[in-house]
C-alpha positions as CSV (number, residue, x, y, z in Angstrom):
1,X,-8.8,0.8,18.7
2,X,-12.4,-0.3,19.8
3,X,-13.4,-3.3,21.4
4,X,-16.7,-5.0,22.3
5,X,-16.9,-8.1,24.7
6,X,-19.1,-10.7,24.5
7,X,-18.1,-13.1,27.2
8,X,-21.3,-15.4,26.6
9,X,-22.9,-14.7,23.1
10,X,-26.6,-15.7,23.2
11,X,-26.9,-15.4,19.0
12,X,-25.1,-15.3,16.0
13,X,-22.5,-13.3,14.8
14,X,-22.4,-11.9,10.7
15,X,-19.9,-10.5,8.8
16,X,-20.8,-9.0,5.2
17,X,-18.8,-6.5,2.9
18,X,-18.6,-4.6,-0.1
19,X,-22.1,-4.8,-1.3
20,X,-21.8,-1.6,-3.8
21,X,-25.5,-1.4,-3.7
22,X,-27.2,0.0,-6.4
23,X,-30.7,-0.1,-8.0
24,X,-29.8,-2.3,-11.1
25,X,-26.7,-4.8,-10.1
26,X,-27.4,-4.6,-6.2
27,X,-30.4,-3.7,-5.4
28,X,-31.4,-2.8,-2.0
29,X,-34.5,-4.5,-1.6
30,X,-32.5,-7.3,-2.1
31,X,-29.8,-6.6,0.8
32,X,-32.5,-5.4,3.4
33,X,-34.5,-8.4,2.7
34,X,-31.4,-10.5,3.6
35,X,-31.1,-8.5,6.7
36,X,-34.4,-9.2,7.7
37,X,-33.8,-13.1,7.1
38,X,-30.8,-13.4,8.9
39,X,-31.7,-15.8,12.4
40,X,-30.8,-15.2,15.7
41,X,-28.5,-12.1,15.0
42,X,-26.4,-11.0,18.0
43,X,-24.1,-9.1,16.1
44,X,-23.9,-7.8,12.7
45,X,-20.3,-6.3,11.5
46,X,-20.2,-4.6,7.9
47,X,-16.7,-4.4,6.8
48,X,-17.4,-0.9,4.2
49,X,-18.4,-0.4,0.8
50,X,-22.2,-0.1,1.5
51,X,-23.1,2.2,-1.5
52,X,-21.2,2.3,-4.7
53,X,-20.3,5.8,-3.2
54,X,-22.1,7.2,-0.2
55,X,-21.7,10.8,1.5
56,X,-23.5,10.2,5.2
57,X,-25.1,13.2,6.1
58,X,-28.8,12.9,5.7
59,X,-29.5,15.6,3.7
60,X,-27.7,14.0,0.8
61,X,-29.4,10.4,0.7
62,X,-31.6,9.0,-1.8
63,X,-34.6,6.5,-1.5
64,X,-31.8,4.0,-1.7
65,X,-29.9,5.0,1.2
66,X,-33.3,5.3,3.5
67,X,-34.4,1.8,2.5
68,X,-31.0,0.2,3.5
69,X,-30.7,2.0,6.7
70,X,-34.3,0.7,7.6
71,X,-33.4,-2.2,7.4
72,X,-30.2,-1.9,9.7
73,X,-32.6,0.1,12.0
74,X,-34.7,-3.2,12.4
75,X,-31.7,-5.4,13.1
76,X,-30.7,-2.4,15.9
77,X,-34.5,-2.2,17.6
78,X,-34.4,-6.4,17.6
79,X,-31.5,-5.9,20.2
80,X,-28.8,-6.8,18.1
81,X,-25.1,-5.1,17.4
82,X,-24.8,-3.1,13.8
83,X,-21.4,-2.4,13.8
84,X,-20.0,-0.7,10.5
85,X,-16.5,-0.7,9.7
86,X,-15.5,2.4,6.9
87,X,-14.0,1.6,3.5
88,X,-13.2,3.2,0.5
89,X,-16.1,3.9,-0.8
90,X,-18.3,6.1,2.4
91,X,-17.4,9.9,3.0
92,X,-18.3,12.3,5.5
93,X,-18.8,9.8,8.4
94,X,-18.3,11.2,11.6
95,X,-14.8,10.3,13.5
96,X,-16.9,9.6,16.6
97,X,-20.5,7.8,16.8
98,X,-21.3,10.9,19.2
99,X,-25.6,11.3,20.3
100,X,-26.5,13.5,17.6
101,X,-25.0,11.0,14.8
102,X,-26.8,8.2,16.8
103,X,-30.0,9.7,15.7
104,X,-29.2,9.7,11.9
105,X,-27.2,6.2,12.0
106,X,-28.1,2.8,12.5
107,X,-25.4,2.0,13.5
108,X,-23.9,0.7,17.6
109,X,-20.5,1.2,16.7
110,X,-18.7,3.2,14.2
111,X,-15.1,2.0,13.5
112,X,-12.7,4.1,10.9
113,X,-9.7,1.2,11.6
114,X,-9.3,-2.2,13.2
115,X,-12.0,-2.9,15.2
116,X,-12.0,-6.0,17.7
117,X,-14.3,-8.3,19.0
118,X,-14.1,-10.8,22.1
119,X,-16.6,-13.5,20.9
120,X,-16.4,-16.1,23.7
121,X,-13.5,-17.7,23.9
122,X,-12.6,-15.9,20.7
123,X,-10.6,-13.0,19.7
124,X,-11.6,-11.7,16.7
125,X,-10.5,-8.4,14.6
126,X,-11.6,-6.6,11.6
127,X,-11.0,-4.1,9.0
128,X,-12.0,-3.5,5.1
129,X,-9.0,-3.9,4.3
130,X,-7.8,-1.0,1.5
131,X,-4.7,0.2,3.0
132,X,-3.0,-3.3,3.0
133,X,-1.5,-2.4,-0.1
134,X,0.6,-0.1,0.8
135,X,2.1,-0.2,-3.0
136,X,-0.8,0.9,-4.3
137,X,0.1,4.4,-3.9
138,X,-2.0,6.4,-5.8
139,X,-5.0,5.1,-4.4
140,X,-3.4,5.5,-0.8
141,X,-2.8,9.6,-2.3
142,X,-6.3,9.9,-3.5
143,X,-8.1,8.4,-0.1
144,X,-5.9,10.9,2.2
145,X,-6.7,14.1,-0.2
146,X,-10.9,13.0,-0.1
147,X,-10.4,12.2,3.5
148,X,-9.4,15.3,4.8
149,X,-11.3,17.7,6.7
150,X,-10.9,20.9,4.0
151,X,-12.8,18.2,2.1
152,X,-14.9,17.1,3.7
153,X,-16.3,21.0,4.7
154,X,-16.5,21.6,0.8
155,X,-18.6,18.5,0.5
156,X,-20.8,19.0,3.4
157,X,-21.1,22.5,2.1
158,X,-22.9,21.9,-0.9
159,X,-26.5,21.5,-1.8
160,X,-27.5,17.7,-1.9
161,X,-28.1,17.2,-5.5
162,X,-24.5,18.5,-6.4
163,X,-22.6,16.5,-4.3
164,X,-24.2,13.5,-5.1
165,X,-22.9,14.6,-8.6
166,X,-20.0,15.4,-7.9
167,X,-19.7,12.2,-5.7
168,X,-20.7,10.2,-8.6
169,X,-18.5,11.4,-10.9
170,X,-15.7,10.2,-8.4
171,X,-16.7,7.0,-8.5
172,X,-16.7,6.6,-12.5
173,X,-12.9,8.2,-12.3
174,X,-12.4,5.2,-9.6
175,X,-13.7,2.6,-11.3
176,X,-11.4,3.6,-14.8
177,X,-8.2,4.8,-12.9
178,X,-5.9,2.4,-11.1
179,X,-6.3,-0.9,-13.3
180,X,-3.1,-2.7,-12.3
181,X,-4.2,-3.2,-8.9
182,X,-7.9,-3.2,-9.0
183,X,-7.5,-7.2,-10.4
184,X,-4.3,-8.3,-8.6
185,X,-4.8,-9.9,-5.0
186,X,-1.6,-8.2,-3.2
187,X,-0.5,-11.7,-2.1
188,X,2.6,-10.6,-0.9
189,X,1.2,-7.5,1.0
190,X,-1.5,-9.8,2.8
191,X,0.7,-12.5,4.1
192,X,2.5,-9.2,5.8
193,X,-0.1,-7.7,6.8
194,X,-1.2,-11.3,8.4
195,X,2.2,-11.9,9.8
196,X,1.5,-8.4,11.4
197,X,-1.7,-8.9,13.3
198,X,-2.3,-12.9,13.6
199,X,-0.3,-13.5,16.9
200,X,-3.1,-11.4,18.5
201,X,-6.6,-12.8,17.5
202,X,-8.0,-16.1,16.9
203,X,-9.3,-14.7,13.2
204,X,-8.9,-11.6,11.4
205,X,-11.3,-10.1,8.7
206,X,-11.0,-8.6,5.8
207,X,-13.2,-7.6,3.0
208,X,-12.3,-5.3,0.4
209,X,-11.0,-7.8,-2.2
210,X,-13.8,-9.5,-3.4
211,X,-12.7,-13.0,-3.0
212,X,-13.4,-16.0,-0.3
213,X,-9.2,-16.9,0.8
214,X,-7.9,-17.8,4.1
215,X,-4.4,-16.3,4.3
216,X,-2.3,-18.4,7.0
217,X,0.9,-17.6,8.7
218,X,3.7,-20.3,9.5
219,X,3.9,-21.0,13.6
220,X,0.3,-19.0,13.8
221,X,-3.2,-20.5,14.9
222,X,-4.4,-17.2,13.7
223,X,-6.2,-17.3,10.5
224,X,-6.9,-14.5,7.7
225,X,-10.0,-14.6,6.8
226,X,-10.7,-12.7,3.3
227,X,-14.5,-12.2,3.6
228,X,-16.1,-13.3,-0.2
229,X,-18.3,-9.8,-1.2
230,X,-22.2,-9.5,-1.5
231,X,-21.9,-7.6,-4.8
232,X,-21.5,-10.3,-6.8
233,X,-21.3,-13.6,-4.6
234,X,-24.2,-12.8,-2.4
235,X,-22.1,-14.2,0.2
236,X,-21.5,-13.3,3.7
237,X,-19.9,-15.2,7.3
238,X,-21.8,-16.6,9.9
239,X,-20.6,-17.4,13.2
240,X,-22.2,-19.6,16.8
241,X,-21.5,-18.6,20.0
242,X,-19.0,-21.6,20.3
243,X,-16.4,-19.8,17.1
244,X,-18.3,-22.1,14.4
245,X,-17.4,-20.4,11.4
246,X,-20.0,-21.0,7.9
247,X,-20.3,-19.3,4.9
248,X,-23.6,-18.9,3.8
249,X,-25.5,-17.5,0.1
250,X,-28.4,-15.7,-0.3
251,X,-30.3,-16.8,-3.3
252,X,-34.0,-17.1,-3.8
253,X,-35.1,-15.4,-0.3
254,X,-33.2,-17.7,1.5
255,X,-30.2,-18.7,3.8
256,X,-27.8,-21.5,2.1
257,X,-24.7,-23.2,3.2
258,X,-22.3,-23.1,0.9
259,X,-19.4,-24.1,3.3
């Protein structure tokens, strides 16, 4: 489990998830240009599903992959924290976020689980979130087997151009397979999973499910907080220094309120 403390944050902290960029439904022009709008950033944590499907290693990324780590690049050279938390869909990422990976990623910390954060006063915790269902079973088979390290070594084996085939054609056989729990919201899974892990933090995040909920737990202050997607809200969470927590929309090249 990693950890970073901030005992006196002197900015803003952001949360966004599952933007499943593309270049026709989510763009990344659109998503770096966000970045770049996004005031007073202290620290930026992206709960996973960047790409529609993304293998890591340099040597198979596309002019969309360069133009959205540029833009995470200029968030990291402005001083702030660009934390990335895995999902579903990113392969190939290193376990560790060791010096020579710090050279090809944007990225401060690298987090493959839970990741914490002491904001202030607050205790915060975060993960995307795909493993909650633990009834979801074939999906739970299919991430160990394209997880593992025999894998992994065929994928990093191949020339760029047929991985990102092959990679592709994993994605189409995601997006058919798997229907029954692609549109249910596990309710009874979450409010476990919250009973779980809310006596520890002050809020825990979640993206993943592409909806904006707060999942609370009886006898708890601790609150659940389903993070609402950038794919097709455009929505993301900002919070102060003081635990002030907002949700805000990007639309027209600039930063809204929404809540």
């Amino acid at each position: 489990m990693s950890t970073l403390n901030v005992s006196e944050p002197n900015g803003l902290l952001y949360i966004v998830t599952d933007s499943h960029l593309d270049e026709s439904i989510a763009p990344a022009a659109e998503f770096v240009e966000m970045l770049a709008h996004l005031e007073n950033p202290h620290t930026v944590v992206f709960l996973g599903d960047l790409f529609k499907i993304w293998l890591a290693p340099k040597k198979f990324w596309t002019d969309l992959h360069h133009k959205t780590m540029t833009g995470f690049e200029r968030l990291r050279d402005r001083g702030c924290n660009v934390v990335f938390v895995a999902g579903n869909r990113e392969m190939l990422l290193p376990r560790k976020l060791n010096e020579r990976w710090k050279k090809i990623l944007p990225f401060t910390q690298l987090s493959h689980g839970d990741w914490h954060l002491n904001w202030g006063k607050k205790r915060y915790a975060f993960i995307h979130g795909d493993t909650i269902n633990y009834n979801d079973s074939q999906y739970l088979r299919w991430k160990a087997f394209t997880h593992n390290r025999i894998v992994e070594a065929f994928f990093r084996a191949l020339p760029g151009a047929v991985a990102r085939w092959i990679a592709g054609r994993i994605e189409a056989m995601l997006v058919q397979t798997n229907q029954e729990y692609k549109f249910h919201f596990p309710e009874k899974e979450i409010q476990e999973f919250a009973q779980s892990v809310l006596p520890e933090v002050d809020q825990y995040f979640v993206g993943h499910f592409h909806v904006d909920r707060e999942i609370k737990v009886e006898g708890c202050s601790g609150v659940l907080r389903v993070v609402p997607d950038w794919l097709s809200q455009r929505k993301f969470i900002r919070i102060s220094a003081e635990g002030e927590m907002k949700v805000i929309r990007f639309e027209n090249s600039s930063l809204n309120i929404v809540h």
